[in-house]
C-alpha positions in Angstrom: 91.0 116.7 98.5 92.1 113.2 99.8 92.0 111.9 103.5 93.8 109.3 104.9 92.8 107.3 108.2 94.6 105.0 110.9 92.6 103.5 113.4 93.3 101.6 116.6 91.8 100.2 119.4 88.3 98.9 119.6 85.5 98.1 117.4 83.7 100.9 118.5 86.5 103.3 117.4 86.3 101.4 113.7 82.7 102.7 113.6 83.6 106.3 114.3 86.1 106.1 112.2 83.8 104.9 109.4 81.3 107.7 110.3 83.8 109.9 109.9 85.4 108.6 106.8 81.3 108.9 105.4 81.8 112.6 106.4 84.8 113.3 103.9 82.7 111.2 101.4 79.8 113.5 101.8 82.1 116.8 101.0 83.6 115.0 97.6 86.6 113.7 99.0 88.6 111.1 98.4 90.4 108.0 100.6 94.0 108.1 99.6 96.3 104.7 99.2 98.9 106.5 101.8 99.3 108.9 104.3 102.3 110.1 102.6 99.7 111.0 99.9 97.0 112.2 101.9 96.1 116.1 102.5 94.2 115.1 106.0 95.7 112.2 108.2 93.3 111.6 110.9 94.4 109.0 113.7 91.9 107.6 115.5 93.8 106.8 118.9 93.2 104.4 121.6 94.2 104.9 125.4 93.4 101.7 127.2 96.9 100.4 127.0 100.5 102.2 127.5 101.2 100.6 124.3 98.4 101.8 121.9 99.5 105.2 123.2 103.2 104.6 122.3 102.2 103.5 118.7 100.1 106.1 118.2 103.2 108.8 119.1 105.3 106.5 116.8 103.0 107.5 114.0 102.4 110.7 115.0 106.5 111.1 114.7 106.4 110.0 111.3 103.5 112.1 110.3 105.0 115.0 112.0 108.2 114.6 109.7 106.3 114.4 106.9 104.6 117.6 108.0 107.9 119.1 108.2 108.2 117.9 104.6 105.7 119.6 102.8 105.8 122.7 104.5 109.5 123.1 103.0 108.0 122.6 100.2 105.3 125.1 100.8 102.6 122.9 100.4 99.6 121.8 103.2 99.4 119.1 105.6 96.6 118.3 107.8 97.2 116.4 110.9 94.2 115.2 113.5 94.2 113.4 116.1 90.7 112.0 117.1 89.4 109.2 119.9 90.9 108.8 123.2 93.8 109.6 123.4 92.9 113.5 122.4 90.7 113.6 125.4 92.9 112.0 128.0 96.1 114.6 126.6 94.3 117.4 125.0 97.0 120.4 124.8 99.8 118.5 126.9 100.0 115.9 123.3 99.7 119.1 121.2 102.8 120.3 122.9 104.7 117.2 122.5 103.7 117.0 118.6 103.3 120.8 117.5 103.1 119.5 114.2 99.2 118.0 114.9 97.0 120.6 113.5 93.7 119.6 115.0 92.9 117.7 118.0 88.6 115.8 118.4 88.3 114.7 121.5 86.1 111.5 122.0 82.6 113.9 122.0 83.8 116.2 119.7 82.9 114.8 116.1 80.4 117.9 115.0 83.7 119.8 114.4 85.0 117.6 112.2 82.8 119.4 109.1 84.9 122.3 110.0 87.9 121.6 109.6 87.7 119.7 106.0 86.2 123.2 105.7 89.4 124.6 106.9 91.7 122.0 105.4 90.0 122.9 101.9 90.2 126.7 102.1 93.9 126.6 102.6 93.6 124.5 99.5 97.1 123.9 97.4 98.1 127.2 98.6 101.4 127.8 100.1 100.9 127.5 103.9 102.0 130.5 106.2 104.0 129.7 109.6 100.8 130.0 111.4 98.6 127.2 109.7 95.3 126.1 110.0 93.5 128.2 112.1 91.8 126.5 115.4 88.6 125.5 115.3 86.9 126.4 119.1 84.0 124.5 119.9 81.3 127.7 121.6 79.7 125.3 124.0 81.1 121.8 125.8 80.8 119.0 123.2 78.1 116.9 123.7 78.2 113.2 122.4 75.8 112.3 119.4 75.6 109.5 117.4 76.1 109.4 113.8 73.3 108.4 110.8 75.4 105.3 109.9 78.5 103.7 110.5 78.6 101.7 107.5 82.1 101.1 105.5 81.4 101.4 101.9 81.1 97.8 100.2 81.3 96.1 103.4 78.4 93.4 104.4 79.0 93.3 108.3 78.5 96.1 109.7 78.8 97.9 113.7 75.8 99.4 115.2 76.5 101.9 118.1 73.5 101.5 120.6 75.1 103.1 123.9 78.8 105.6 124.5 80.5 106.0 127.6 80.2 103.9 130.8 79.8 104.2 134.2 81.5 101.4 135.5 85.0 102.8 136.6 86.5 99.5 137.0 89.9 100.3 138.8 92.1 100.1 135.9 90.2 101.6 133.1 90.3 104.7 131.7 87.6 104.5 129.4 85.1 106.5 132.0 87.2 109.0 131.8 87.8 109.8 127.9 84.6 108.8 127.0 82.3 110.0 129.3 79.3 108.7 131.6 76.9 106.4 129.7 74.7 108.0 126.6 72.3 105.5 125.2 71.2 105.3 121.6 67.1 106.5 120.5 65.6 103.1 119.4 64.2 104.9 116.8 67.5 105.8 115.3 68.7 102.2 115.9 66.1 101.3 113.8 66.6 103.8 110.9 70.5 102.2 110.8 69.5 98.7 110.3 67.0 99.6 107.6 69.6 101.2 105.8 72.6 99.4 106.3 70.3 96.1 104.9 69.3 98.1 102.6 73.3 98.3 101.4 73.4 94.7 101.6 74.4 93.7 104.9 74.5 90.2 106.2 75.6 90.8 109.5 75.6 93.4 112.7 77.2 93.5 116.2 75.2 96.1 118.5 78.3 98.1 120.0 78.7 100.1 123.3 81.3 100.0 125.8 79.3 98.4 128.2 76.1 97.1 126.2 74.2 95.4 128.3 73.9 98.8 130.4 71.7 100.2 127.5 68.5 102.3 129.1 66.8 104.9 127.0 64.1 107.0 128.7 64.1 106.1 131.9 63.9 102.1 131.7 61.4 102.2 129.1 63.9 100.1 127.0 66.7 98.4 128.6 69.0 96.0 127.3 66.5 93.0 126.5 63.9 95.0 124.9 66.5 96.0 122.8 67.3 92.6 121.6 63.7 92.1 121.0 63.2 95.0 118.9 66.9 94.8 117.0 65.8 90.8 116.4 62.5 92.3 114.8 63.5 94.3 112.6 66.8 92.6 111.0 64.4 89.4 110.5 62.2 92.4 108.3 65.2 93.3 106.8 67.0 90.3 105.7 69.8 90.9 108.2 70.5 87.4 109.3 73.5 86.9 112.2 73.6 89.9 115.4 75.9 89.8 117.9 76.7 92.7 120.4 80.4 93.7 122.3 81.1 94.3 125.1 79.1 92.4 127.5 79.5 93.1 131.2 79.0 90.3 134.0 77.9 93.6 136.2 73.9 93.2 136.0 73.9 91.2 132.6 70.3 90.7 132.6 68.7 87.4 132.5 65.5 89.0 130.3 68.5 89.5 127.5 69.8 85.7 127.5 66.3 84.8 127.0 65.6 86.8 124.3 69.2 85.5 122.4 67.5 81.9 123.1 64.4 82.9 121.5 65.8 84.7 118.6 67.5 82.7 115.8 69.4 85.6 114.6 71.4 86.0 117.7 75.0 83.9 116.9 75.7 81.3 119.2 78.6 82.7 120.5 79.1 85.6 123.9 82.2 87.6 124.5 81.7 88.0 128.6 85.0 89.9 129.9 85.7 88.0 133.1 89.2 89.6 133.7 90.1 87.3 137.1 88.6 84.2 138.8 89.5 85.6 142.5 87.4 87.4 144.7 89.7 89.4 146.4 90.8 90.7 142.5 87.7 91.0 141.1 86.8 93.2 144.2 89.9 95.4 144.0 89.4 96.2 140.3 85.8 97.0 141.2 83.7 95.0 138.7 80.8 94.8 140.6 80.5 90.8 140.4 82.4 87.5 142.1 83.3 84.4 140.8 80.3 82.7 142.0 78.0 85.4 140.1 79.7 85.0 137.1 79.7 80.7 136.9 76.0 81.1 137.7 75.7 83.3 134.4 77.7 81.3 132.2 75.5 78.2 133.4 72.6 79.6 132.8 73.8 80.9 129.4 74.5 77.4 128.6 71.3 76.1 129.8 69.1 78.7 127.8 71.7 78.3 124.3 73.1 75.0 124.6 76.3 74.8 121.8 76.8 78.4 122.6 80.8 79.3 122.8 82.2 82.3 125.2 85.2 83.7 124.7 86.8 86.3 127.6 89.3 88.9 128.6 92.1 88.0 131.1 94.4 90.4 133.3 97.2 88.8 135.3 99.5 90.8 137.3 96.8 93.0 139.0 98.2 94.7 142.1 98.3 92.3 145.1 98.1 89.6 143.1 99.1 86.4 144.9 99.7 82.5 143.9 96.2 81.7 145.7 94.5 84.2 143.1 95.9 83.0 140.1 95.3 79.6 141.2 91.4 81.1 141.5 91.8 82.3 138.2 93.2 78.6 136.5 90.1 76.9 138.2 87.8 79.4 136.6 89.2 79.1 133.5 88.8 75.4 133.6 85.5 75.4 134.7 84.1 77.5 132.3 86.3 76.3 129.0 86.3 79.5 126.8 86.5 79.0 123.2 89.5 82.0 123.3 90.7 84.9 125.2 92.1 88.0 125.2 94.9 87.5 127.8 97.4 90.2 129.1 98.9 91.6 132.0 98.4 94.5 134.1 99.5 98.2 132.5 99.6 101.0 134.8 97.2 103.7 133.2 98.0 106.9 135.1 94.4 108.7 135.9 92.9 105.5 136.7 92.4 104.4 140.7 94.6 101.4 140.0 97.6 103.6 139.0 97.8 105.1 142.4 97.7 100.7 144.4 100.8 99.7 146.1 102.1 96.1 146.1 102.5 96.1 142.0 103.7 92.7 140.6 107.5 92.9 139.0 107.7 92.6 135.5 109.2 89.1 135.4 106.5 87.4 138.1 103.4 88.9 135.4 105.3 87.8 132.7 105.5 83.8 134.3 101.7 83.9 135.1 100.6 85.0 131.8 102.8 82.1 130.3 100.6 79.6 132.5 97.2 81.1 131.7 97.8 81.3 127.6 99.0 78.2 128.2 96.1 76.6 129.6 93.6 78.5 127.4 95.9 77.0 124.3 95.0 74.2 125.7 91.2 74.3 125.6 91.1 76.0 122.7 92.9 73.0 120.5 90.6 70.3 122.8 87.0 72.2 121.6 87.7 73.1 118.2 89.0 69.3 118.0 85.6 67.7 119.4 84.2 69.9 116.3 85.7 68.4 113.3 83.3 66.1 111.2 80.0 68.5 112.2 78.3 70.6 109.8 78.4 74.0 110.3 77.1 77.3 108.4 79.6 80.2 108.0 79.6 83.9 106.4 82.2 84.4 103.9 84.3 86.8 104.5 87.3 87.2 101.9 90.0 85.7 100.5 92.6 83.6 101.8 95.9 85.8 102.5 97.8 82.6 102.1 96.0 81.3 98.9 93.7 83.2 96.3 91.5 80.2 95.9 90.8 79.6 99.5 88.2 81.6 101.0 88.2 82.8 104.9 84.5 81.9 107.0 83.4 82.4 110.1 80.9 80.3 112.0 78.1 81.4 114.1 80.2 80.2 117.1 83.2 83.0 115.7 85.1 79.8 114.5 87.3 80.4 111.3 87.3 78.0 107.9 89.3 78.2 105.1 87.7 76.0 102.4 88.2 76.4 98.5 85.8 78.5 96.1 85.3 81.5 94.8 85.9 85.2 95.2 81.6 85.7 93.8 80.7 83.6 97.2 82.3 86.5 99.4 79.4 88.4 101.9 77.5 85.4 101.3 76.0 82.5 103.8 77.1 78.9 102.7 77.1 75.4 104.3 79.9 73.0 105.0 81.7 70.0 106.7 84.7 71.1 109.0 86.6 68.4 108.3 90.3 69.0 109.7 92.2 71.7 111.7 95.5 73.6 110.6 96.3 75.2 114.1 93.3 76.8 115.1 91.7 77.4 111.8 89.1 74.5 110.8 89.6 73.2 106.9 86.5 72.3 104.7 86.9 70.3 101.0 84.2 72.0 99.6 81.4 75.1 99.6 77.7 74.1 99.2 75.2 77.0 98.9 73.0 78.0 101.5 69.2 78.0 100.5 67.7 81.2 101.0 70.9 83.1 100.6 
C-alpha cells in the first residue's frame, strides 16, 4: 500500500505529519512520488489564514476528481483530511467534499492505525457505493504526543514539548482547533533526543504553539528548566544547535534568556512574534503585553546574548487601526531592527473574537500600510546582513543549491543563509567560513573549510 502526504501551515504540523508518515512506515507502507499514485492522500490542513483554507479546498477538488476517477474504474481511493482545518469544519467540510473519506481532527491521531487498517482491507478490491466504513472514536479524543517526529534521513529535526494554547489572542483560531495547552513529560522529551541523535541529528527546534508557556506537573518544570535539561542532554548526545518556535512576549520568562546565555547550544538567533508596536492594538488583539514590555525584553535579550538576531511576525490592518498606530508600529520596528519578518495583513477568521470588531480597514488602506512596513523591514534587513560581510561565521549544511549543483545552501547560527561551493558529502554537516558578499539577501562564501569536531 502507498500513502501520499501534503502538508501546510506550521512547523508543528510538519512534525505530525512526519509522525504520521512513521505510522504508515510502521505497517509496511510505502511514500508514493504522487498523489495521483497514491492509495491514501492525507492533507495535513492549516486554518490560521482564509488562504491556507482556500488551498487546501483547491486540493481537495483535485483529489476529489481523482476520486471520482478510480471509482469508475472500480478501484480504491483514500482521502483524509487531518490538522486544523478537520476540527474547525468537521462534517460541514465533509458535506462540501463528499469525496473525503476520513476526517482527524487536530487530537485525533490514535485513529489513524485504523484506518490504514481500513484502507488495506478494502485492498485492490472493487469499491462499493458505500466506501470505507467510518471509523468512530468511543470516547472524546484526547491529545498525546507521538515517540518521534523524526523524517527519515533528515539531520534537523522538530521536538514537540507543549500542544494547544491558552492565549486566545483576538484573531487566532488556534485555541480553538487545537485545544487548551497540553505540555510534553520531560521524560519523553528526553527519550526523543536520545533517539533522534542517535539517527544522526545535528540540530533540534523545541516546538509548541506557545513554548515558552511549557509547565509539566504543576510548575515543577516550566519553560527554563526545560532549557536546562534539553541543553543537558543534547551536549550528551552530540546534538549541537537548539532553537525553539514560537516564542510569546506574554510572560517570556527571564529564567529562560538566561539559560540560552549560558548554554552554547542555544543559536543566537529568537523568533519573538511582536504582531504591532501600538498599545491600543496590541490591547485589542489581547496579547497580554505593551510595547514598553516588549522593548524591555528585546533589551535585555540583547544584553544577556549580545550578536543575537530576532526576527518577528507583523499584522497591519487590524480593526481600528489608525495612522497614529502604524506610526507606533514603524518606530518599533526601527527600534528594535529585526533581522526579518513575517509581515501580513489582517484576515477575518470567522470563530475568532476579532471576526465579530467593527471599524475593519478596506482592502486598499491594508494593502498601502503593508507596502510601508515590508518596506522598511527590506530595509533593515539589506543594512544588517551588509555590516556582516567579511566575518567568519559557522553554518549547518543543509543541501544543494536549486540554482547550481556545486553550490551548497548553509545556514548560520543567526538563521542567515550561504551559498558557497563544495560538495554534496558535506551535507548535514557543521563547517566554517568567510561571508564574503551578498546576492540579495543570501550571503556568498569562496570556499568550505571543515569544522573540527564535526
Amino acid at each position: 500500500m502507498t500513502y501520499f502526504f501534503e502538508t501546510y501551515g506550521c512547523q508543528m504540523n510538519g512534525a505530525e505529519s512526519a509522525a504520521l508518515q512513521l505510522v504508515c512506515k510502521e505497517r509496511g507502507w510505502t511514500e508514493a512520488e504522487s498523489g495521483e499514485s497514491a492509495d491514501l492522500v492525507l492533507i495535513n490542513t492549516c486554518s490560521v489564514r482564509n488562504t491556507a483554507e482556500r488551498r487546501t479546498m483547491g486540493r481537495l477538488a483535485l483529489y476529489a476528481a481523482e476520486k471520482r476517477k478510480r471509482r469508475a474504474a472500480g478501484g480504491n481511493f483514500a482521502l483524509v483530511v487531518a490538522g486544523c482545518m478537520a476540527e474547525r469544519l468537521g462534517d460541514r467540510l465533509k458535506a462540501k467534499v463528499p469525496e473525503v473519506d476520513f476526517l482527524m481532527g487536530t487530537a485525533s491521531r490514535s485513529v489513524f492505525p485504523l484506518i490504514l487498517e481500513a484502507v488495506e482491507k478494502a485492498g485492490t478490491q472493487p469499491s462499493d457505493s458505500v466506501g470505507y466504513p467510518a471509523i468512530v472514536e468511543e470516547e472524546k479524543p484526547v491529545f498525546g504526543f507521538s515517540s518521534s517526529h523524526l523524517e527519515e534521513g533528515r539531520f534537523r529535526s522538530f521536538v514537540p514539548v507543549m500542544h494547544g494554547c491558552d492565549s486566545f489572542c483576538s484573531y487566532c483560531i488556534v485555541p480553538y482547533v487545537r485545544g487548551r495547552e497540553v505540555s510534553r513529560d520531560p521524560a519523553q522529551i528526553r527519550e526523543e533526543l536520545a533517539l533522534v541523535a542517535s539517527r544522526g541529528v545535528k540540530e533540534i527546534t523545541l516546538l509548541g504553539q506557545n513554548v515558552n508557556t511549557y509547565d509539566w506537573n504543576g510548575g515543577q518544570t516550566g519553560f527554563a528548566e526545560l532549557l536546562h535539561l534539553v541543553a543537558e542532554e543534547a551536549e550528551k548526545h552530540g546534538i549541537r544547535w537548539l532553537r525553539f518556535l514560537s516564542a510569546n512576549p506574554r510572560g517570556f520568562p527571564m529564567a529562560a534568556v538566561h539559560a540560552m546565555a549560558r548554554h552554547p547550544g542555544f543559536c543566537r538567533h529568537l523568533h519573538l512574534c511582536v504582531q504591532h508596536g501600538s498599545d491600543r492594538l496590541l490591547k485589542a488583539m489581547n496579547r497580554g503585553y505593551s510595547r514598553r514590555d516588549y522593548l524591555e525584553l528585546v533589551a535585555a535579550i540583547r544584553r544577556l546574548m549580545p550578536g543575537i538576531t530576532l526576527s518577528t511576525d507583523i499584522m497591519v490592518g487590524f480593526p481600528g487601526e489608525t495612522e497614529d498606530d502604524v506610526r507606533y508600529l514603524l518606530s518599533l520596528m526601527e527600534e528594535v531592527r529585526f533581522l526579518y519578518a513575517y509581515i501580513d495583513h489582517y484576515n477575518p477568521m470567522e470563530g475568532t473574537v476579532a471576526f465579530r470588531m467593527p471599524d475593519r480597514i478596506a482592502e486598499d488602506v491594508k494593502r498601502e500600510r503593508l507596502a510601508r512596513v515590508m518596506d522598511m523591514q527590506k530595509g533593515h534587513t539589506a543594512e544588517l546582513l551588509r555590516g556582516r560581510v567579511g566575518q567568519r561565521a559557522t553554518v549547518l549544511v543543509e543541501g544543494l543549491s536549486r540554482k547550481n549543483a556545486d553550490e551548497l545552501v548553509t545556514r548560520t547560527e543567526r538563521d542567515e543563509m550561504v551559498v558557497v561551493p563544495g560538495p554534496g558529502s558535506a551535507i548535514g554537516s557543521f563547517a566554517n567560513l568567510t561571508l564574503t558578499g551578498l546576492r540579495g539577501n543570501t550571503f556568498r562564501a569562496k570556499e568550505l573549510e571543515t569544522c573540527p569536531g564535526d
